[in-house]
C-alpha positions, 0 to 999 in steps of 0.5 A, a space after each residue: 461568528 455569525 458568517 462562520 455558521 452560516 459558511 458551515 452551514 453549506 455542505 458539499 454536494 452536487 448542487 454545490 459543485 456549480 459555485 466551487 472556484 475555478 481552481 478546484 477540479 470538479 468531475 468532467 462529467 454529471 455523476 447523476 448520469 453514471 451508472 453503478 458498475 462496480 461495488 467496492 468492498 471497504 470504501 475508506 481513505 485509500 480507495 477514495 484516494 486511489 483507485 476511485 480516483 481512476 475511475 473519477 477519470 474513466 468515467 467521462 467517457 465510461 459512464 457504466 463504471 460508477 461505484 457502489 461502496 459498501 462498508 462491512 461494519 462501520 457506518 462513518 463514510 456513509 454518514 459523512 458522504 451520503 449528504 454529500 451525494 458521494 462526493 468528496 474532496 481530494 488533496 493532491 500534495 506536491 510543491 504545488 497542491 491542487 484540490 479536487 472533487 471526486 464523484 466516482 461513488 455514486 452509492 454508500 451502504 453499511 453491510 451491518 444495516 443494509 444487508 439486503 441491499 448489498 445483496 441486491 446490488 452484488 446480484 446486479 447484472 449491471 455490476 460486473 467487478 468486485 474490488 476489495 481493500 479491507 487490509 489482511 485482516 478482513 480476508 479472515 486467513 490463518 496462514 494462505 488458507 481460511 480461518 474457519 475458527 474466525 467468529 464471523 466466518 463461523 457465523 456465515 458457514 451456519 448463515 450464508 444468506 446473512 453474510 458478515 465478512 467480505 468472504 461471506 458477501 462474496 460468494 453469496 453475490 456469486 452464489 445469488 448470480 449463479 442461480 439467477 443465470 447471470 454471468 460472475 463478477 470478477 472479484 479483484 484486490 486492491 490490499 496490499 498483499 502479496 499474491 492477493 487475488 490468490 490468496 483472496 481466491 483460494 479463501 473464496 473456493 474454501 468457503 464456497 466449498 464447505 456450503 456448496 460443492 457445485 457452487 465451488 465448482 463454478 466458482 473455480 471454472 468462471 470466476 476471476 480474481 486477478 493479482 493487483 499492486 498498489 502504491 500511493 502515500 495517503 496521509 490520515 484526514 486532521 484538522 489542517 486538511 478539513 480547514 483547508 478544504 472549507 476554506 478554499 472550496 466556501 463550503 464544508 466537506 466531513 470527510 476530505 482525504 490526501 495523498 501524495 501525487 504519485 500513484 500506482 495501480 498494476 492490476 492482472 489482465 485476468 477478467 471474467 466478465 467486462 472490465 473498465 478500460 484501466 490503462 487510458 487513465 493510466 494503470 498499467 495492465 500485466 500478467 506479472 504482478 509478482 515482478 512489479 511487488 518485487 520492484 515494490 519491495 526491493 528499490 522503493 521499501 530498499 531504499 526506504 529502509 536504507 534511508 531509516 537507518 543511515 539517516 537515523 544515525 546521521 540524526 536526521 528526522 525525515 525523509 525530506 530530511 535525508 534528501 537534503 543531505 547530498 551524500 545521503 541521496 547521493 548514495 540511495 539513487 545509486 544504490 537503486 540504480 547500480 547496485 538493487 536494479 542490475 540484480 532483480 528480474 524486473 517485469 517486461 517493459 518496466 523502465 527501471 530508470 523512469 521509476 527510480 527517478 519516480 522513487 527520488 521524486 516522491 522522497 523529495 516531496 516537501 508535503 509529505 513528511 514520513 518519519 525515518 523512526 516509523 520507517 525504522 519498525 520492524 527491521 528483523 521483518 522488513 530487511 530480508 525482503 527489501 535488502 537480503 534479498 537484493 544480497 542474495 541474488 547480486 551474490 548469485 550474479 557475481 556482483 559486488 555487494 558493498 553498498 547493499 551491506 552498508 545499510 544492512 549494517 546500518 541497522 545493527 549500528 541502529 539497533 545497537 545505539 537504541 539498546 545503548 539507549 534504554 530505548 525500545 524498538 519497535 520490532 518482534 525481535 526486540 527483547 532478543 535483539 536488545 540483549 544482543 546489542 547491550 553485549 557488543 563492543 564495537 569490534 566489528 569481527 564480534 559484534 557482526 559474528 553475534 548478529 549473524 547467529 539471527 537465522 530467523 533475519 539472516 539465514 542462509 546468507 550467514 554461512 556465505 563467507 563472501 556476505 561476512 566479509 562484506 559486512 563487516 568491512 560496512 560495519 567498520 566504515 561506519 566506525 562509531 556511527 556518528 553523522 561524521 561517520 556516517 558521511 565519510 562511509 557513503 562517500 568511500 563506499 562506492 569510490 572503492 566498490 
């Protein structure tokens, strides 16, 4: 006990990184030389895993391009990480994982307590970009535009040099710069959401406007805010993980955090001041996010979705569970490649291929355990973007459209066993989904003519006759949607496609 404590009793810190193990990467670089150039709204698990970790690798060679993380609210990271001197410990999952000690946040602040700090830093000639990942609800939107009604929004409208949201700091740091001389920042998203520098953008021009009419002005003539898309599976920090890292590092870190090895950043080549050199440390630089989401939405979360509901009803847990069944992933890597990849306008220069075998790579993953059943949620949302879609534009094309219907009729055979069940779905629609599905017989020809009445899932696909004969030929291969079933339909449906 007496070694445990006093093992306890060493925290992680710059101090500490000479006597971490050779196994365990450490910054290529002394972080104490670093200077902040970016401050980072919303500093907490997915940053740190993500686009912190980008820097941690530019740094080396760019040393002005350290972070300043500020937390609106909450004072956790900054109490866990300050002792630390930033730094924390990344685990990489994969066959084989790898710990790593990230030291690209050079700064913590907590809004809340330290505004006048947040503002000094935001008016920083020195600070050239703004990133943000603070989910939807911290844009304060109702709709594409601001919610004006919101209490913290109302508050920084009255008080605008006392600012409580991310909105509210924003444009007091552009609002403190323009009057200083100094040139903008560029404020750049990194939630995931589509259209996010402009929705974020627009948001911005709103408020400035109601405060300061020339102030909007420069801020829409200077002032950038580029789209972005990220992707990467960060699972939340458990006891495992903080025991692992004690373990193998021989000191203790309060706050390690995980994420599956694969990682995504696409980020708009819009900027209006100096930007660090993204695409060295391998993100990928474009004017075309909307087609990179699309690939998001349509082979990634597509075939996600069409593992939820076939796999659920082959009575499968995960998707590393689905994966190992052959006819299953057999079927999902070909759906991507044949039938999702042929129909979308995919960006200019993406490698279809080398993504889908991206995509198959990390549902193989044995570290990450994703549940089929949370995948499942919110089907009624989640199928017209990442599958209808597909449907709609393969139609447009003159393509068959057989494999993208069979996990369209997956799901209404998965919707139909929950009700069947007594079990509630997860989803907006559950009570009018539920009564639906109590009411079908398993006839194909009704209980898909009963689904299509949906408009709000299947509108206007419904009225396409081609679409109709295609799922319920989907919904009849799957029969009485046992494993067996199941099995026999994602064999014979691209032997007759």
């Amino acid at each position: 006990m007496a070694g445990m404590q006093s093992q306890a009793a060493t925290r992680l810190s710059l101090q500490a990184l000479a006597n971490l193990p050779s196994s365990v990467r450490k910054p290529a670089y002394e972080p104490a030389d670093t200077r902040i150039g970016i401050v980072h709204l919303g500093p907490g698990a997915f940053h740190r895993a993500h686009q912190a970790v980008y820097l941690d690798d530019l740094l080396a060679d760019h040393p002005d391009w350290a972070i300043c993380g500020v937390s609106l609210h909450s004072t956790d990271v900054r109490n866990a990480l300050q002792p630390q001197d930033g730094l924390y410990t990344l685990a990489l999952l994969g066959e084989q994982s790898q710990l790593r000690v990230i030291g690209s946040i050079r700064e913590l602040l907590c809004a809340r307590e330290e505004p006048a700090a947040v503002l000094a830093r935001l008016a920083d000639p020195a600070v050239r970009l703004v990133t943000l990942t603070i989910t939807e609800k911290g844009y304060c939107l109702a709709g594409q535009d601001l919610d004006v009604s919101h209490p913290d929004i109302v508050h920084d409208l009255a008080s605008p040099s006392t600012p409580h949201s991310a909105i509210g700091y924003l444009v007091a740091g552009l609002r403190a710069r323009r009057q200083l001389g100094l040139a903008p920042y560029t404020v750049l998203s990194c939630d995931n959401l589509a259209d996010n520098g402009h929705r974020l953008r627009r948001a911005a021009l709103q408020f400035a406007q109601r405060i300061d009419a020339d102030l909007a002005e420069w801020i829409e003539a200077e002032v950038a805010f580029p789209c972005s898309m990220v992707d990467s599976i960060t699972p939340a920090t458990d006891d495992a993980l903080r025991e692992r890292v004690q373990s193998e590092l021989g000191c203790v870190d309060a706050w390690p955090i995980q994420r599956e090895t694969y990682t995504q950043w696409v980020i708009e080549d819009r900027f209006c001041n100096e930007r660090p050199p993204f695409e060295c440390v391998g993100a990928t630089m474009s004017h075309d996010i909307a087609g990179y989401d699309r690939a998001k939405l349509r082979l990634l979360n597509g075939a996600h979705s069409s593992l939820a509901y076939l796999g659920s009803l082959m009575d499968l847990e995960t998707v590393g569970d689905a994966m190992s069944e052959p006819r299953l992933a057999g079927f999902v890597g070909r759906l991507m490649r044949e039938s999702i990849a042929p129909a979308i306008a995919l960006p200019e220069g993406m490698d279809a291929g080398a993504y889908i075998d991206a995509i198959l790579e990390r549902f193989r993953n044995p570290s990450i355990r994703h549940r089929l059943s949370q995948i499942a949620w919110d089907g009624s949302q989640k199928l017209p973007v990442r599958l209808l879609s597909t449907i709609a534009d393969a139609l447009a094309l003159g393509r068959s459209i057989a494999p993208l219907c069979l996990p369209i009729a997956a799901w209404m055979h998965f919707v139909r066993r929950q009700a069947r069940n007594g079990v509630a779905l997860v989803d907006p629609l559950n009570e009018v989904l539920s009564s639906l599905a109590v009411a079908t017989t398993g006839d194909p020809d009704g209980d898909v003519a009963a689904f299509l009445q949906l408009d709000a899932v299947f509108a206007p696909l419904s009225a396409d006759k081609r679409f109709m004969a295609a799922l319920r030929a989907a919904y009849a291969a799957l029969g009485n949607a046992t494993p067996a079933a199941v099995t026999s339909a994602l064999v014979a449906v691209h032997q007759a496609d």
